[in-house]
C-alpha beads as a LAMMPS data file, in Angstrom:
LAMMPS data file: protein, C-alpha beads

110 atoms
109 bonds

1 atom types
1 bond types

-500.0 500.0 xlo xhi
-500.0 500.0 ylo yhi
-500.0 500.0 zlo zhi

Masses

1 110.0

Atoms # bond

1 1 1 -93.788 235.841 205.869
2 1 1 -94.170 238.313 202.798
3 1 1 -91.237 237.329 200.001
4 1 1 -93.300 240.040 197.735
5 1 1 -92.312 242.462 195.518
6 1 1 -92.663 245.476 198.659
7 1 1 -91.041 243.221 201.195
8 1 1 -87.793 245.021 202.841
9 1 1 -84.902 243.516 204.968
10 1 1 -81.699 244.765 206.460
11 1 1 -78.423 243.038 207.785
12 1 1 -77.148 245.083 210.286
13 1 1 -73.640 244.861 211.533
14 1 1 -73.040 246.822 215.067
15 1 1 -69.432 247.035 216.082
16 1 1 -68.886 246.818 219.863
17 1 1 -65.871 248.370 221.426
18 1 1 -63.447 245.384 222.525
19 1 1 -64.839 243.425 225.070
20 1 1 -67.975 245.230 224.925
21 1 1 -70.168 243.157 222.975
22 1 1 -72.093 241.435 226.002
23 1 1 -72.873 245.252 227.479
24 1 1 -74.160 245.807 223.795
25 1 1 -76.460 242.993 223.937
26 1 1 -78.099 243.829 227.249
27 1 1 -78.729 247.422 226.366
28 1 1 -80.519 245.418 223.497
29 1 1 -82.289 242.938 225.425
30 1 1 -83.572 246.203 227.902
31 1 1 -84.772 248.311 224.829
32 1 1 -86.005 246.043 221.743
33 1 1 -87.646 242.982 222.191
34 1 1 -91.225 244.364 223.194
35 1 1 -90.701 247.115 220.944
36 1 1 -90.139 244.615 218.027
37 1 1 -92.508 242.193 219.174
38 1 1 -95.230 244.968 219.084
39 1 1 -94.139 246.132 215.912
40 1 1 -97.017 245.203 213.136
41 1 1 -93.850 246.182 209.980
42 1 1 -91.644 243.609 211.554
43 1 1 -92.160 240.042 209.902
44 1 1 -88.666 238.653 211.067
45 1 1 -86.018 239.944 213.407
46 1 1 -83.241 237.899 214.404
47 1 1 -80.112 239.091 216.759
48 1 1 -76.694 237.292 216.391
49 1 1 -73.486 237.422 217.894
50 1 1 -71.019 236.684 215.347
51 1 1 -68.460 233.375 215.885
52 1 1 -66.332 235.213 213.319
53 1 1 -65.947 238.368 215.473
54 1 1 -66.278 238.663 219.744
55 1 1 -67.068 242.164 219.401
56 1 1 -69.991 241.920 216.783
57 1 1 -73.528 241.686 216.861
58 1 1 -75.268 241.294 213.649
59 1 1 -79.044 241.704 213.366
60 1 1 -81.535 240.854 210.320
61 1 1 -85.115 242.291 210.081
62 1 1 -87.447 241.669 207.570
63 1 1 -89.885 244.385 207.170
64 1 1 -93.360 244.699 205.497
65 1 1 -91.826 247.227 203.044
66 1 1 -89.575 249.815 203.213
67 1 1 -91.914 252.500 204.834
68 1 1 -91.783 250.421 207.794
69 1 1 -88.837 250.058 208.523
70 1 1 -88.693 253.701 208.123
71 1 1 -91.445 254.195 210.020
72 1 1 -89.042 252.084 213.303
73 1 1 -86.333 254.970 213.348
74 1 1 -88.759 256.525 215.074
75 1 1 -90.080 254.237 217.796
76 1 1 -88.873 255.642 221.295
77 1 1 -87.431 252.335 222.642
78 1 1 -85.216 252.461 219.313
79 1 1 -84.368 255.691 220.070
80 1 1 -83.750 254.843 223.563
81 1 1 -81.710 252.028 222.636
82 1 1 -79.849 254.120 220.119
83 1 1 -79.123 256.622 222.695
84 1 1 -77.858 254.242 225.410
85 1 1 -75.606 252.271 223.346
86 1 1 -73.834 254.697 220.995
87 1 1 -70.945 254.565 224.001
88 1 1 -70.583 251.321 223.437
89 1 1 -70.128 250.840 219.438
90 1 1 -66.881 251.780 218.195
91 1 1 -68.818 253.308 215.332
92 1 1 -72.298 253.503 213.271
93 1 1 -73.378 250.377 212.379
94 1 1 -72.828 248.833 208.418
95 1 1 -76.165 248.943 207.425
96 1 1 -76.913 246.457 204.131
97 1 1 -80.620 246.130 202.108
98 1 1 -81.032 243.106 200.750
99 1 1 -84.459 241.375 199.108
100 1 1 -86.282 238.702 200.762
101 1 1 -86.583 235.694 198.716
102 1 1 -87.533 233.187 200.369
103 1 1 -88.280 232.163 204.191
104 1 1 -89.370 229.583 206.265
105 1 1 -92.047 230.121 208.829
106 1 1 -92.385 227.994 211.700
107 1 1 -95.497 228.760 213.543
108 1 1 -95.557 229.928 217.418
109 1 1 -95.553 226.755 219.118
110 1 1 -94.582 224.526 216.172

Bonds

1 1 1 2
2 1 2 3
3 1 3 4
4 1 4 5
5 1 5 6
6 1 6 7
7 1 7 8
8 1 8 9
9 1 9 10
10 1 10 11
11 1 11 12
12 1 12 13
13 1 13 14
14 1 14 15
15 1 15 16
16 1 16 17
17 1 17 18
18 1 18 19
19 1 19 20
20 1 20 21
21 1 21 22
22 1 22 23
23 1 23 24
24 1 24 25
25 1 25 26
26 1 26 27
27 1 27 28
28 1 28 29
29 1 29 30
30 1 30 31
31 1 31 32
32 1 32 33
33 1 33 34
34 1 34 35
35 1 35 36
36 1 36 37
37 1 37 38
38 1 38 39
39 1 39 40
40 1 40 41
41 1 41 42
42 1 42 43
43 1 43 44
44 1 44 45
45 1 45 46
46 1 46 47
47 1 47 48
48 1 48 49
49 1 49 50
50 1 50 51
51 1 51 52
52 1 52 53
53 1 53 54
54 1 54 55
55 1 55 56
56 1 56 57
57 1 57 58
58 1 58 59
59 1 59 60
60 1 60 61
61 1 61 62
62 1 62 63
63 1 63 64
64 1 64 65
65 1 65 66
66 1 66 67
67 1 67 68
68 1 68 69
69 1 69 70
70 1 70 71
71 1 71 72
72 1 72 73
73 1 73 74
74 1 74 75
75 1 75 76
76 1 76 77
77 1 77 78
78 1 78 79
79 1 79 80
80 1 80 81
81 1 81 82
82 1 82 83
83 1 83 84
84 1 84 85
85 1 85 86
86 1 86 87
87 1 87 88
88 1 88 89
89 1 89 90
90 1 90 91
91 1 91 92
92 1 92 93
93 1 93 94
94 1 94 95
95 1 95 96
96 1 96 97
97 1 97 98
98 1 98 99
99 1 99 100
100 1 100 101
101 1 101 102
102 1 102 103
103 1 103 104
104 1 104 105
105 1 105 106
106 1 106 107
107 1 107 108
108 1 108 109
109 1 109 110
């Protein structure tokens, strides 16, 4: 995983209506894992449902650098996804960029 000087992450925070958060997570799960797993700019992705908060679902992606996660907005299953869950979130998302530095890789079937 790139900890470099380009390297680009988010922490995304998506607020579910109450007692919406498991319809939030499906519309996910329908949408974004092939998209992200086919995804060359993701290095990391990782979706959470928060212990703190039943109606949150926080997500953090590492990118390649910021032009690729950019370059995501655009992918149609994120746009798909976008579209289909907006009735569910009780607002945008808190978006936060942070810098990478430092990860663990485990490797696929380590």
């Amino acid at each position: 995983m790139s900890t470099g000087p380009s390297a680009h992450a988010l922490v995304l925070r998506h607020r579910a209506k109450p007692g919406r958060r498991d319809q939030l997570i499906e519309v996910w799960r329908r949408h974004m894992p092939e998209a992200v797993q086919a995804n060359d700019g993701h290095e990391a992705y990782v979706l959470c449902a928060s212990h703190v908060d039943p109606d949150v679902m926080v997500v953090f992606q590492h990118y390649r650098d910021a032009a690729a996660a950019q370059e995501f907005l655009g992918n149609p299953a994120y746009l798909r996804y976008l579209e289909e869950s907006s009735p569910l979130l009780s607002g945008p998302p808190e978006v936060e960029a942070v810098d990478p530095l430092w990860s663990k890789v485990v490797a696929a079937g380590g």
